[in-house]
C-alpha positions in Angstrom: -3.1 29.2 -18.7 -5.6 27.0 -20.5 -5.7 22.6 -19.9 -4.5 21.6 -23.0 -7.6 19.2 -23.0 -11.1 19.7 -22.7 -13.0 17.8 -20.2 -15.0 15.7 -22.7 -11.3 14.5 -24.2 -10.4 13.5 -20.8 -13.6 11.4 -20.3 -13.2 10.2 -24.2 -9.8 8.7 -23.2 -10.7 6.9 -20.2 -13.4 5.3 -21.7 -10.6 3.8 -24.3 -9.4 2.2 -22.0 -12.2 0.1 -21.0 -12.5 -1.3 -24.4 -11.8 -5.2 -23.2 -12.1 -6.4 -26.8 -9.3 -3.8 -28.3 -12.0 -1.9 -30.4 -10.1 1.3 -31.2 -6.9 1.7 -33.4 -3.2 2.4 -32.6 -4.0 6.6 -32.9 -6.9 6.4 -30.4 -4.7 4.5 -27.8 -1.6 6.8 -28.2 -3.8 9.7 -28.1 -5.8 8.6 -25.1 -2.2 8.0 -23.3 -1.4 11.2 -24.2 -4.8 12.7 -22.6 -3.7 10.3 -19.7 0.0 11.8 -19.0 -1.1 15.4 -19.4 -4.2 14.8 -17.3 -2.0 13.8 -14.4 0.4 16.1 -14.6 -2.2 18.7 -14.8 -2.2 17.7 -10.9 1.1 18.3 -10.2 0.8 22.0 -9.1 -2.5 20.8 -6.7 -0.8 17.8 -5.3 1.7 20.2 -4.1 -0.1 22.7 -2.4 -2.3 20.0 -1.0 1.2 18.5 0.5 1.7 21.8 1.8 -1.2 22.0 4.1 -0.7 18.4 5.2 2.2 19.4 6.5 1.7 22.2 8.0 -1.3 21.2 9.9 -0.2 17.5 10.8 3.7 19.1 12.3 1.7 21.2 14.6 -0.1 18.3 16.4 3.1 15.4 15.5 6.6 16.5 15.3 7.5 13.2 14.5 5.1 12.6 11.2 6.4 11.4 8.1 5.1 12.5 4.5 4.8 11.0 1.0 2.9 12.1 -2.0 2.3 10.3 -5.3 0.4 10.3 -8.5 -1.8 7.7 -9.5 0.1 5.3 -11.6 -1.1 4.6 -15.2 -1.6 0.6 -14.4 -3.5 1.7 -10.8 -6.0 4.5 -13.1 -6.7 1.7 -15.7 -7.6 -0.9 -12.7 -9.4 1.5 -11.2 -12.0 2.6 -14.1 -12.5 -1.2 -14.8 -13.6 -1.9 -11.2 -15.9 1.2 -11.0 -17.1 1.2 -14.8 -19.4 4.4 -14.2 -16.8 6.0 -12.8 -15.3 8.8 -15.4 -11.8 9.6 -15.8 -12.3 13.4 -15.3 -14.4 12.9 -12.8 -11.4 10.6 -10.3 -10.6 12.0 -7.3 -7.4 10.5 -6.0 -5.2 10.9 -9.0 -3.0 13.0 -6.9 -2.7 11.5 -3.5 -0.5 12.5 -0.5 -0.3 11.0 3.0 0.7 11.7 6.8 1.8 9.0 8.6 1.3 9.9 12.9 2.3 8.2 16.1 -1.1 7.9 17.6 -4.9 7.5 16.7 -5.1 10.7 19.0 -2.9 12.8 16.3 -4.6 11.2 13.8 -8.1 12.9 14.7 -6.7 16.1 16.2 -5.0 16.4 12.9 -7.8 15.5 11.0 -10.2 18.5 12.9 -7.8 20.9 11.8 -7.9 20.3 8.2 -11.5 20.0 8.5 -12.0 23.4 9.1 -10.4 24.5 5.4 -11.9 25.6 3.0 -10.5 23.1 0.4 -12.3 19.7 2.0 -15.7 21.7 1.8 -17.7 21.4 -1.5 -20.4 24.3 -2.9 -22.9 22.8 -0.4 -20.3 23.6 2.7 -20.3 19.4 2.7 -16.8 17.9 3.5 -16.0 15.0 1.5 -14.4 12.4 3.4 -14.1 8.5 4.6 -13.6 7.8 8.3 -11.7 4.4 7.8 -10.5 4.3 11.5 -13.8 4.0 13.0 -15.4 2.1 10.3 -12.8 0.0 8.6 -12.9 -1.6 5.3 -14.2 -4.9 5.0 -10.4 -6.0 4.0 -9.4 -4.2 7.4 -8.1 -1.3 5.9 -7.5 2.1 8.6 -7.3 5.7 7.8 -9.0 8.3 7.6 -9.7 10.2 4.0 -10.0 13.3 3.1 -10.7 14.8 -0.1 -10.0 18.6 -0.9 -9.7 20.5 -4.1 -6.7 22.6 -4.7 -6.2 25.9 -7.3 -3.9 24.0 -10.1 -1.8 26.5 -11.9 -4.0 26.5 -14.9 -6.6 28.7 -13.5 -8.7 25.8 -12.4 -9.2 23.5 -9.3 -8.1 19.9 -8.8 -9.3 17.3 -6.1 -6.7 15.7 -4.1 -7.0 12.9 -1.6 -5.5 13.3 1.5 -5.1 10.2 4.1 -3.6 10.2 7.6 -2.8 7.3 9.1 -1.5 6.0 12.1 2.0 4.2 11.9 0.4 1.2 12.7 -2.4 1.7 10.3 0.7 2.7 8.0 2.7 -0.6 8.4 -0.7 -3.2 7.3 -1.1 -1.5 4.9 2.2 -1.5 3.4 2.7 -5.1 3.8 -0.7 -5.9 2.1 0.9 -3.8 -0.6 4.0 -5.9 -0.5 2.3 -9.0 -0.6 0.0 -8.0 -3.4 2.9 -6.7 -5.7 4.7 -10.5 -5.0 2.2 -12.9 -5.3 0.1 -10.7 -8.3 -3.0 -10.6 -6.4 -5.3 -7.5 -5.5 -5.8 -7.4 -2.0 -5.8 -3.8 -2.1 -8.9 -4.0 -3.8 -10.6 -7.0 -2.0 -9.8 -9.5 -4.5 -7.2 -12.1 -4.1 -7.0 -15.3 -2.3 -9.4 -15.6 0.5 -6.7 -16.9 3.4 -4.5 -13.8 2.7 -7.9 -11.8 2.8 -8.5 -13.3 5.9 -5.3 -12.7 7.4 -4.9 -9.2 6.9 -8.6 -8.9 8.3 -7.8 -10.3 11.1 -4.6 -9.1 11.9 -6.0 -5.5 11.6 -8.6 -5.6 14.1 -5.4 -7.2 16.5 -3.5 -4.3 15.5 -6.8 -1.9 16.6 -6.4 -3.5 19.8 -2.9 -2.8 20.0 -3.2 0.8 19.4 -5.9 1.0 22.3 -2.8 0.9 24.6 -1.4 4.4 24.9 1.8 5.0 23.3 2.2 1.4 22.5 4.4 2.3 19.2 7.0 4.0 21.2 7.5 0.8 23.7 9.6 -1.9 24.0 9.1 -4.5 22.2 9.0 -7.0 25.6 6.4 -4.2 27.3 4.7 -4.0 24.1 4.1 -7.9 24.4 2.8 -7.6 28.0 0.9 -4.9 27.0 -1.0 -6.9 24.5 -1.2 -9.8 26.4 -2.5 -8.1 28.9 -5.6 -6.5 26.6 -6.2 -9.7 24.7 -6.8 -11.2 28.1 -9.1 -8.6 29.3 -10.8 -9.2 26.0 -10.9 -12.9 25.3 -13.3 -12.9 22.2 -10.0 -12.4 20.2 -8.6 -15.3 21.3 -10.4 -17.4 18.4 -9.0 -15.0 15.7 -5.6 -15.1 17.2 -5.9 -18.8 16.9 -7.0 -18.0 13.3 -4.1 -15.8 12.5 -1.7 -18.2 13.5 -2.9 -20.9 11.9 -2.9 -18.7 8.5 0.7 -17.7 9.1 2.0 -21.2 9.9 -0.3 -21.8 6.2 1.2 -19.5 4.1 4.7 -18.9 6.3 3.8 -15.2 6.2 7.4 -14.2 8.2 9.5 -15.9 5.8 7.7 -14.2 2.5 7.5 -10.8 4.0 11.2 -11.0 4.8 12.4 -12.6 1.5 9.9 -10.0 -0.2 11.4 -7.0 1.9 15.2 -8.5 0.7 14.1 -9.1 -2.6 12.5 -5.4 -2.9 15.6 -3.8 -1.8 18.1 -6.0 -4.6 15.5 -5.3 -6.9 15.6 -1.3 -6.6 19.5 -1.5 -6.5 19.3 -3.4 -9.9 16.6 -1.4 -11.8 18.3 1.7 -10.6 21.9 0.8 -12.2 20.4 -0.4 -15.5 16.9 2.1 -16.0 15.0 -0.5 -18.0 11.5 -0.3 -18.5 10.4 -3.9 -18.3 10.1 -6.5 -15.7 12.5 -7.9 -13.0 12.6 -11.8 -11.9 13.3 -12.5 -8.7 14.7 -15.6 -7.2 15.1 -16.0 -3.4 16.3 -19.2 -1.5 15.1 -17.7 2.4 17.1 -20.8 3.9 20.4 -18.9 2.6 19.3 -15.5 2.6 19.8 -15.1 -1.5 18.4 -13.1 -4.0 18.9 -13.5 -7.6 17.5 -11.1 -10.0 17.2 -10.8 -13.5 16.2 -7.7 -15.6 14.2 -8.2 -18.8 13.1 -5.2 -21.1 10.0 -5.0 -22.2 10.1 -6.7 -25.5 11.5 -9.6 -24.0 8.9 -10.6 -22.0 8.1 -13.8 -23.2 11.4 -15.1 -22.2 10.9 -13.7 -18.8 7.6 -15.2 -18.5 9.5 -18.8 -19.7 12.2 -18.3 -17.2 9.7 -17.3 -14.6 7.8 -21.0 -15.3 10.8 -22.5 -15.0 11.1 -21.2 -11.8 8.0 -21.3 -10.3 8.1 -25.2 -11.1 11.2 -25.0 -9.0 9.8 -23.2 -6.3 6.9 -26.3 -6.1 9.1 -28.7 -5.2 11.2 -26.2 -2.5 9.0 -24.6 0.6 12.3 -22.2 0.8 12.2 -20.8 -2.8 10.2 -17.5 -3.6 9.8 -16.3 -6.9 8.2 -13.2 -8.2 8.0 -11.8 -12.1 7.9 -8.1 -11.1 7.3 -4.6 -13.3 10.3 -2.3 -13.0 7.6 0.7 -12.5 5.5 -1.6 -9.8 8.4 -1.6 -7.9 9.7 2.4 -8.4 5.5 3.0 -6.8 6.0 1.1 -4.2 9.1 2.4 -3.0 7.5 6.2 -4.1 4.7 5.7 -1.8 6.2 3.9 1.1 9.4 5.4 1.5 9.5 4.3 5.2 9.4 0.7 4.1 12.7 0.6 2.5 14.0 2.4 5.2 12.7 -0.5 7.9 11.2 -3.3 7.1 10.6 -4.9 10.0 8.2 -2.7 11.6 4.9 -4.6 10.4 6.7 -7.7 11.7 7.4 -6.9 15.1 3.5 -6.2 15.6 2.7 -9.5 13.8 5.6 -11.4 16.0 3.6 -10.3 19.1 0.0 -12.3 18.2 1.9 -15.0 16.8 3.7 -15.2 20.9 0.2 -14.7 22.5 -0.7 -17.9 24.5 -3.7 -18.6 21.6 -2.8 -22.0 21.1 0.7 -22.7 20.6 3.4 -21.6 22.9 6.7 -21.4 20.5 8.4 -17.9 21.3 8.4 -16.4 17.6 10.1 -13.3 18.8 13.4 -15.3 20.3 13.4 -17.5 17.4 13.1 -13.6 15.0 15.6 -11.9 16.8 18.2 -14.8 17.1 18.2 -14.7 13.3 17.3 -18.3 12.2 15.8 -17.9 9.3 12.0 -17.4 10.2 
């Protein structure tokens, strides 16, 4: 079966939407949104088969891994051909994206060998394509390690796939960068954003890299986790100034309140869009001293009165340290919850890592984790 497009109609489309200054008509946009949708689903048959070899590779070596696939979302294609502007639409290899999430950096790589020896993550040249995030990290402090393979795609051609395997560790910064970024509007994901969240997350990787130096630290208490990591920060005391660090950015920007009030307010907010299926925007309102969540749904051609209420609130939330509020895109949230399923299964898990530096004897000796589990309202 024939693409329905050419290749040159897939590049003319992306390239529309580059157009900053709204230089083409109403035809040329819905047309290149038509290229768009097809173009993505025209992954679809790849994405699966790519899935299929994840699994079956990663279940050898991890029992225990969990899976998720996705496809690019329209808002995260556009971003993306604006930030790499020679880039070509046609020519993007993670439209169709799947995942492996594994207990150990051990499975990680033994999992990794194995799908290095297919075919499908070797080019023309015999040169596999791929980004070795774990031992080089990005400079945001992202982890994983990349793959990227093509895969036959029911229309008698071949599609490129990323595949990533991470470590659940790995899996859980991540996450909660993507959590904070989808609250706060910024694009840390993409090393833009404010520079003490960017610094944060930096920081708090390279602790997390330290924690997963200890073997089978994931599957630990979470009091011999603690003396586990005390016991390696100590043994390597040039982290004690960026555990200082960290704790002063979290006692900053009260990173444990907003993570739990955004994990809450994620969970109210799928309940919400899921009973009314409007395409549009959701406002959330969340008082963290008494645990509440108010959320309003606004359609899409009512978004100036959301973005009114949503002033009105933020000028609220100014003069209250306990008030979070977030304007929020019904789709943003259906992705997030698409691609990390796990989170709104448990959300605490990136928490109970971060709990741990924030009790390390850096510089101030408050027990986080007693305060946490007691329930006060961290």
């Amino acid at each position: 079966m024939r693409s329905k497009y050419s290749g040159k109609e897939v590049i003319k489309a992306g390239e529309i939407f580059l157009h900053e200054d709204g230089n083409y008509s109403a035809d040329e946009l819905n047309r290149a949104m038509d290229v768009l949708s097809y173009w993505r689903f025209e992954h679809e048959y790849a994405l699966e088969k790519a899935l299929e070899l994840l699994r079956k590779e990663t279940l050898k070596k991890d029992k225990s891994a969990i899976f998720a696939k996705r496809l690019k979302r329209y808002a995260s294609i556009v971003s993306k051909l604006k930030r790499f502007r020679k880039m070509k639409l046609k020519n993007m290899q993670d439209i169709g994206g799947c995942r492996a999430i594994v207990s150990s950096e051990k499975k990680l790589y033994q999992v990794v060998r194995e799908l290095r020896k297919k075919d499908n993550f070797k080019n023309g040249q015999g040169i596999i394509r791929y980004k070795d995030y774990v031992k080089n990290p990005k400079d945001d402090g992202y982890r994983g390690y990349h793959l990227i393979g093509s895969f036959t795609d029911g229309f008698g051609g071949k599609k490129s796939i990323e595949i990533q395997v991470r470590t659940v560790i790995q899996h859980d910064w991540a996450t909660a960068l993507e959590i904070v970024d989808l609250f706060t509007g910024q694009a840390l994901k993409s090393n833009q954003g404010k520079a003490e969240w960017k610094n944060f997350f930096r920081l708090v990787s390279d602790h997390f890299s330290l924690m997963e130096s200890v073997h089978l630290f994931v599957s630990k208490s979470q009091q011999d986790q603690f003396y586990e990591y005390e016991r390696i920060i100590n043994e390597n005391k040039d982290y004690f100034q960026s555990g200082i660090e960290i704790q002063e950015y979290e006692s900053k920007l009260k990173v444990v309140k907003r993570l739990q009030a955004y994990a809450h307010s994620l969970k109210i907010a799928d309940e919400h869009i899921s009973e009314h299926k409007v395409d549009g925007y959701v406002l959330l309102r969340v008082d963290t001293a008494r645990k509440e969540v108010e959320s309003t749904i606004f359609s899409s051609s009512n978004n100036e009165e959301a973005e009114r209420k949503y002033i009105e609130y933020e000028k609220e939330s100014a003069k209250k340290t306990n008030l979070v509020v977030a304007l929020v895109s019904t789709t943003a949230v259906g992705g997030i919850k698409e691609a990390y399923p796990n989170y709104f299964a448990d959300s605490t898990d990136f928490l109970q890592y971060l709990i741990h530096i924030l009790d390390a004897p850096f510089a101030r000796k408050t027990s986080f984790l007693e305060k946490w589990l007691k329930g006060t309202g961290l």
